[in-house]
C-alpha positions as CSV (number, residue, x, y, z in Angstrom):
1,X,-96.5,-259.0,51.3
2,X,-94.7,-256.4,48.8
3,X,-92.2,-256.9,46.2
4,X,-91.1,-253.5,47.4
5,X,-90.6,-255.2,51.0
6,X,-87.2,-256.2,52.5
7,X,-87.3,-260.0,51.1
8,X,-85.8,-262.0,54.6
9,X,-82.8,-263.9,53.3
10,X,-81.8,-265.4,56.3
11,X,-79.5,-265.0,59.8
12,X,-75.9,-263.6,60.0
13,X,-73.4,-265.0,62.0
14,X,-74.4,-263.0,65.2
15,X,-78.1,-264.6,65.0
16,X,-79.9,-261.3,63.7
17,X,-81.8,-261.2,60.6
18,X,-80.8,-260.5,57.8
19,X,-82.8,-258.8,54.7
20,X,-82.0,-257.2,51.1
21,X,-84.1,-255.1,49.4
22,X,-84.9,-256.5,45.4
23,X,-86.6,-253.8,44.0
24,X,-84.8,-251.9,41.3
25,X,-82.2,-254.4,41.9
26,X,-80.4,-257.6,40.8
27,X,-78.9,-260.7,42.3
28,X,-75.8,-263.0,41.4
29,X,-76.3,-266.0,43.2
30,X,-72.9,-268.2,43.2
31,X,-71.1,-271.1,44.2
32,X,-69.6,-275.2,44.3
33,X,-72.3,-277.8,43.4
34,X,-73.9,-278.5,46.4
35,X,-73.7,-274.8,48.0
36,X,-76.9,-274.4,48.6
37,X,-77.7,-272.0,45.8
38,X,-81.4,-273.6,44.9
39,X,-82.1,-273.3,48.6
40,X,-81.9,-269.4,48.6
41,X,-83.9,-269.0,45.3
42,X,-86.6,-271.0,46.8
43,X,-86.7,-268.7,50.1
44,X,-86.5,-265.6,47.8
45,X,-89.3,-267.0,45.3
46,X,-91.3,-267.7,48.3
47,X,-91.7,-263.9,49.3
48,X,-91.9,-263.0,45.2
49,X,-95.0,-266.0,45.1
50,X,-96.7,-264.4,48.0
51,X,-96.5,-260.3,46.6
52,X,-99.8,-259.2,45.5
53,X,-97.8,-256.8,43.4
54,X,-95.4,-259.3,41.6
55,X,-95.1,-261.0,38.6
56,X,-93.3,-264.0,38.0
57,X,-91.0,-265.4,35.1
58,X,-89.4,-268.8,36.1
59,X,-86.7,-270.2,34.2
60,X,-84.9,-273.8,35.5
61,X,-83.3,-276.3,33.0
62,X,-83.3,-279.2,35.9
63,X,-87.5,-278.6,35.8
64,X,-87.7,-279.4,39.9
65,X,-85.9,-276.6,41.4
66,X,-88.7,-273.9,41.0
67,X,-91.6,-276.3,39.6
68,X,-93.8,-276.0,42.8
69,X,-94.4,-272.5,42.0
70,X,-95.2,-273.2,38.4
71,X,-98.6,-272.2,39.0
72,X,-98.2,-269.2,40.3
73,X,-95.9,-268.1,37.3
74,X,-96.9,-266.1,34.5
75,X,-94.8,-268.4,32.7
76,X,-92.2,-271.2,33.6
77,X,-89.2,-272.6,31.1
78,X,-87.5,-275.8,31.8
79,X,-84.7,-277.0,29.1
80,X,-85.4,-275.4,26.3
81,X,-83.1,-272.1,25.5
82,X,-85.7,-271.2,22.7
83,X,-88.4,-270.9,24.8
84,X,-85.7,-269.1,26.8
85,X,-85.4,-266.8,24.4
86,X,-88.7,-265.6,23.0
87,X,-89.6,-265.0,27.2
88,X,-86.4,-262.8,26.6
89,X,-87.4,-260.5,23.9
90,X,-90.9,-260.5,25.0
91,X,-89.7,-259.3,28.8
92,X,-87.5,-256.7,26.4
93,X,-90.6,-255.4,24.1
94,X,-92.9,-255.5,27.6
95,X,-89.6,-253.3,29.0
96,X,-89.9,-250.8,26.3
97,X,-93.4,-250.0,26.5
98,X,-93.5,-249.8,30.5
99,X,-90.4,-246.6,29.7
100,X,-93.0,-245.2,26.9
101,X,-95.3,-245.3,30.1
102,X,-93.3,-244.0,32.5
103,X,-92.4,-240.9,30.2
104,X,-96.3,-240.6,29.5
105,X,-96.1,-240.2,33.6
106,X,-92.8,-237.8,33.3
107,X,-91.5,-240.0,36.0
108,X,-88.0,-241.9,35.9
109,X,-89.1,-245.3,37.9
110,X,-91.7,-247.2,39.0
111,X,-93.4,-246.8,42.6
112,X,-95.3,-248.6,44.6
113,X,-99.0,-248.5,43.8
114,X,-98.4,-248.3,40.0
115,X,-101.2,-249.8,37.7
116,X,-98.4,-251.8,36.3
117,X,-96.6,-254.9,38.3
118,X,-92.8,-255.5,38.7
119,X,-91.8,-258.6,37.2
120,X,-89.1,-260.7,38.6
121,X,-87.0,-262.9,36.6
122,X,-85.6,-266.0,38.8
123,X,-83.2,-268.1,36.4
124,X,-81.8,-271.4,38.1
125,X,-78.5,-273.0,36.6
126,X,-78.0,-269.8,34.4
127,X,-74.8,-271.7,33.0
128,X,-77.2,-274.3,31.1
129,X,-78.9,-271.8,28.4
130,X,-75.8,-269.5,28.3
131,X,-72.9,-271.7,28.1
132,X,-74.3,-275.6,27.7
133,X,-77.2,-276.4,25.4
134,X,-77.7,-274.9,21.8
135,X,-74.9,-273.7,19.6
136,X,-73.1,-270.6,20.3
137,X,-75.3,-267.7,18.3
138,X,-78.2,-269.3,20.6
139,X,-76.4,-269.1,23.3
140,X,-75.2,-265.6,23.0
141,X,-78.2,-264.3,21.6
142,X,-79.2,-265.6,25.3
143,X,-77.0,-263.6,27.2
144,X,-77.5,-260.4,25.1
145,X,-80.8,-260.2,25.5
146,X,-80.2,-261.4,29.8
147,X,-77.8,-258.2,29.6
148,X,-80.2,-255.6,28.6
149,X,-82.9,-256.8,30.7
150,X,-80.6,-256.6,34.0
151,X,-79.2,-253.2,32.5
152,X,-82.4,-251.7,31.5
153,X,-85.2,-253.1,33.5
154,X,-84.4,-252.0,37.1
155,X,-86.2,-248.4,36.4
156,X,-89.7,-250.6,34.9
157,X,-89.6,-252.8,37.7
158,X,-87.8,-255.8,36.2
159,X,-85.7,-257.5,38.8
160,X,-83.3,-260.6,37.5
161,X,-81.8,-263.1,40.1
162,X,-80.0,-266.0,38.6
163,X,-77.9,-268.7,40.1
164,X,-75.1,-270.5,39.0
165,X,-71.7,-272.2,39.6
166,X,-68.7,-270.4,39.2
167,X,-69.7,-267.8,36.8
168,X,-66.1,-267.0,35.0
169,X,-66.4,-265.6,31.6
170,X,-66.8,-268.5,29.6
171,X,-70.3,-268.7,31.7
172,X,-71.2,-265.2,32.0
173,X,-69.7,-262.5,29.9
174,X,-68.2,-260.0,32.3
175,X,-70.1,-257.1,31.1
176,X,-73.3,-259.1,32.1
177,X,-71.6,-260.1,35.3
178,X,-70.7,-256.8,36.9
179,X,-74.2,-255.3,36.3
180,X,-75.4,-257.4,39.1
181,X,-75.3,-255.0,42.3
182,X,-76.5,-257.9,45.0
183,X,-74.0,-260.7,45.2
184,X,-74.2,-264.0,47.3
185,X,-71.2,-266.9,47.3
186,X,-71.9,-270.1,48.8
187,X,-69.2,-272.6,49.1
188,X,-66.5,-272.0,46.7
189,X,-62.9,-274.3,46.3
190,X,-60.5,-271.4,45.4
191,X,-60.3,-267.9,46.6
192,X,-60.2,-266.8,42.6
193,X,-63.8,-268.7,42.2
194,X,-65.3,-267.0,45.5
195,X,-64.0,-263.6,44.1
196,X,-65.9,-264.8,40.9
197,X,-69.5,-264.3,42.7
198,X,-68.3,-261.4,44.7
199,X,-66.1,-259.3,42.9
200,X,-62.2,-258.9,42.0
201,X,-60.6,-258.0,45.4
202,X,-62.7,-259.5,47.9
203,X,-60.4,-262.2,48.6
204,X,-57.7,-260.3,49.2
205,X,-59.5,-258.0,52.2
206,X,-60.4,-261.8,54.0
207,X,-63.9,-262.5,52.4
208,X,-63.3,-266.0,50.8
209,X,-66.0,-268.5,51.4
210,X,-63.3,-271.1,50.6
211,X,-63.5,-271.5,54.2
212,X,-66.9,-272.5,54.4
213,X,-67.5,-276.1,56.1
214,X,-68.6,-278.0,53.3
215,X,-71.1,-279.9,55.1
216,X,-72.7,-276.0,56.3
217,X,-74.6,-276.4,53.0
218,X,-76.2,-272.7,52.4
219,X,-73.6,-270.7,54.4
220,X,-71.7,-267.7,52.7
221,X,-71.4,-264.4,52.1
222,X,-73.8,-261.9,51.0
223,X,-73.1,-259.1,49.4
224,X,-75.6,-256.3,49.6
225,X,-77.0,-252.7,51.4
226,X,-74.0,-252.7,53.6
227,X,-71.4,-252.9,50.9
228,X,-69.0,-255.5,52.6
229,X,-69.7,-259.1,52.5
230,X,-71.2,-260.4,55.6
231,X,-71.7,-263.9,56.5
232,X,-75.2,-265.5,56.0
233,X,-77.0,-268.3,56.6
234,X,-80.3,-268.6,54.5
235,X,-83.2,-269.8,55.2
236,X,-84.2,-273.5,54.4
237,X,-87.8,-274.2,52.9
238,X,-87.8,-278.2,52.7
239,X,-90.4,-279.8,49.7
240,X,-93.2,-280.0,51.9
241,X,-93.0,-276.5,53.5
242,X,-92.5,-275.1,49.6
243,X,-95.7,-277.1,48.6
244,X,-97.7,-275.4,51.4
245,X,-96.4,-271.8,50.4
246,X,-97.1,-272.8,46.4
247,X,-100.3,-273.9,47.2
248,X,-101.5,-270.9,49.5
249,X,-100.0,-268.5,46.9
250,X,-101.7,-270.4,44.1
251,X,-104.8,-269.6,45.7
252,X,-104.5,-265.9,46.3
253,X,-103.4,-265.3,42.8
254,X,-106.6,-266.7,41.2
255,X,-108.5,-264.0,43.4
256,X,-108.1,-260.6,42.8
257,X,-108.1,-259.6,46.2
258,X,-104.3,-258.6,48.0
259,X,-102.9,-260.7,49.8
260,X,-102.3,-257.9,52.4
261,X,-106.7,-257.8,53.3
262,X,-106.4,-261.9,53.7
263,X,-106.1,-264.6,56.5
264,X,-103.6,-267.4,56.3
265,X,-105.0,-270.8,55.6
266,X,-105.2,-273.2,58.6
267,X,-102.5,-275.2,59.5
């Protein structure tokens, strides 16, 4: 598998499948407690674990969200918004020497094949290092150094997906908000919170996902290649079936042959 591959997110409401591309991308992953938001990072983390080309940065305050793929991370922060940011600002100098590198190339992105790796970001409950723990400076300094990376990286391969709850401004400052071109909203109470994840507007043209059954957990609208909301249902990886896939990836990281040239594990 590819980081430059469709990533499969799920099935829409007609039963077909549904995929979104995340390279030179990023993702806003939104919704009530509940929504199913940790669910969809862990099927999108589970194509990223098994990429032969990706690199992985794992950030997730409650520690047991992403912590089965721990050991296929080049690095993994729990609560702790220092360590959050100094993985920041080293993504950000990393950022600035992969452009020095690209202009050595005279090229304006990165392609597949390139002797350097894309890197994906995956931030659970974004909300706890830029809005909860620390004082304020840390907590901005937080988000300021989140915004360039999701401004700047796409070109260098850096993709960001981070989940929260409602992500209003006092969560997310707007200009870091809007710079997120994929957009998924589970479950929201309000049409104003749905239009939150989605985007000022949506509610209005009958994309809401206040109308979500609230016991559909992981059903809502994604908002991606087609430009319109449509509704999805992601994929559901329960502990044991994420264990397997950590475990496998694991594996085929600590050889340096692709995962493409290799036979699944028995059963």
């Amino acid at each position: 598998m590819s980081v430059f591959d469709p990533v499969y997110i799920g099935v829409d409401e007609f039963g077909l499948p549904t995929s979104v591309s995340l390279i030179e991308r990023n993702m806003l992953i939104g919704g009530e407690p509940g929504a199913g938001k940790s669910s969809l990072v862990n099927t999108i983390v589970a194509h990223l674990v098994l990429s032969h080309d990706c690199d992985l940065v794992l950030m997730d305050p409650k520690q047991v969200e992403m912590w089965q793929w721990q050991k296929s991370a080049k690095v993994f922060v729990g609560p702790d918004i220092v360590k959050a940011i100094s993985v920041l600002r080293r993504l950000q100098i990393l950022m600035d020497k992969l452009y020095e590198q690209l202009r050595r190339w005279d090229r304006r992105k990165i392609e597949r094949g390139d002797a350097f790796r894309p890197i994906a970001l995956v931030i659970d409950e974004l909300a706890y290092f830029s809005a909860t723990v620390g004082d304020k400076k840390l907590r901005e300094l937080f988000s300021e150094l989140l915004r360039d990376l999701v401004a700047r990286g796409r070109a260098v391969g850096i993709i960001v997906i981070a989940a929260t709850q409602r992500p209003s401004s006092d969560i997310i400052p707007t200009s870091l908000r809007d710079l997120f071109a994929w957009r998924f909203a589970g479950r929201c109470t309000t049409d104003a919170s749905s239009d939150i994840v989605l985007g000022r507007g949506w509610a209005d043209k009958g994309y809401t996902t206040t109308s979500v059954d609230p016991n559909n957990r992981g059903l809502g609208l994604l908002l991606a290649e087609d430009g319109v909301p449509a509704l999805v249902k992601p994929a559901y990886l329960d502990d044991f079936e994420c264990a397997r896939i950590a475990a496998y990836a694991a594996m085929l990281r600590a050889s340096d042959i692709p995962v493409s040239v290799r036979m699944p594990v028995a059963a």
